[in-house]
N, C-alpha and C positions, 0 to 999 in steps of 0.2 A: 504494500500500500504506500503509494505517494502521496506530497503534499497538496497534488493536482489531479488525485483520485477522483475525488466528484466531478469533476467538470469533464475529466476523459469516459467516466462510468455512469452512464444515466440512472440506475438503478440506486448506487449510490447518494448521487447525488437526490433523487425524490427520498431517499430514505433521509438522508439529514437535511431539507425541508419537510417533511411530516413531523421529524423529531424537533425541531423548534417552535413550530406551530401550533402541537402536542405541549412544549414545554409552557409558551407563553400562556397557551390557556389556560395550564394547570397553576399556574403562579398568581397569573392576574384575577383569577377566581378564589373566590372560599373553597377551601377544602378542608375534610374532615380528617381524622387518624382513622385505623380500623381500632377495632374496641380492643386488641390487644394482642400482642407481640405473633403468635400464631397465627389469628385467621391474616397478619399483615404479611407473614411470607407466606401465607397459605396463596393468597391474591396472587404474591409477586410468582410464586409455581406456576400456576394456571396462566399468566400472562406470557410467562415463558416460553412453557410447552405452546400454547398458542402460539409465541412467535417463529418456533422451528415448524410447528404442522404448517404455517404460512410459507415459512420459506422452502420446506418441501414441495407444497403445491404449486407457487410462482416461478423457482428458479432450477434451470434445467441442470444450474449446474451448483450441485447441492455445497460442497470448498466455499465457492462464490458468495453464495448467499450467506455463510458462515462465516463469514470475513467480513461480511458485511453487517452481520449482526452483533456482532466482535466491535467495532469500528461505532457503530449507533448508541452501543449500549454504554462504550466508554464516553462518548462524548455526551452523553444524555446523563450519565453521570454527574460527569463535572459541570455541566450547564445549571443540571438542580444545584448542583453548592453555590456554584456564582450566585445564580437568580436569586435562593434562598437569602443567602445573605445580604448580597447588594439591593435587592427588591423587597424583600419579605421583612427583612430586619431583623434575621436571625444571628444568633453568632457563632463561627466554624464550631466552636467544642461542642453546640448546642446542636448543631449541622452534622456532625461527624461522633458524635455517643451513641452508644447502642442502645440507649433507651429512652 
């Protein structure tokens, strides 16, 4: 992966435009916790798995897609800690604790 991977890779590139479109919404809106530390990775499993049956079903060439979801999910990472903090007005240790 290059630093010019989206713009050579279409696929790419709509994936990290959904993911910050995805992101701002999720920031600029209320949102709630889940009621408690299980059903919150219980979600994040199920979003998961949802996102490999997706890229099973879309992408011919399953590396590809896997790279790509690799690539989405770090950068949608770090996007939540920026926004959090510099948006939301949280602060990293608050950002970054496990509870």
């Amino acid at each position: 992966m290059s630093v010019n991977a989206p713009r050579e890779d279409k696929k790419l590139g709509v994936a990290v435009a959904y993911l910050i479109v995805a992101e701002f919404g999720v920031i600029s809106s209320k949102t709630i916790s889940a009621p408690d530390v299980q059903v919150g990775i219980g979600f994040f499993i199920v979003f998961m798995l949802a996102a490999l049956f997706f890229i099973s079903q879309s992408y011919s060439d399953i590396n590809k897609g896997i790279r790509h979801f690799i690539v989405v999910f770090i950068l949608g990472a770090v996007l939540s800690i920026v926004l959090g903090h510099l948006w939301g007005g949280y602060s990293l240790q608050e950002l970054l604790s496990e509870a």
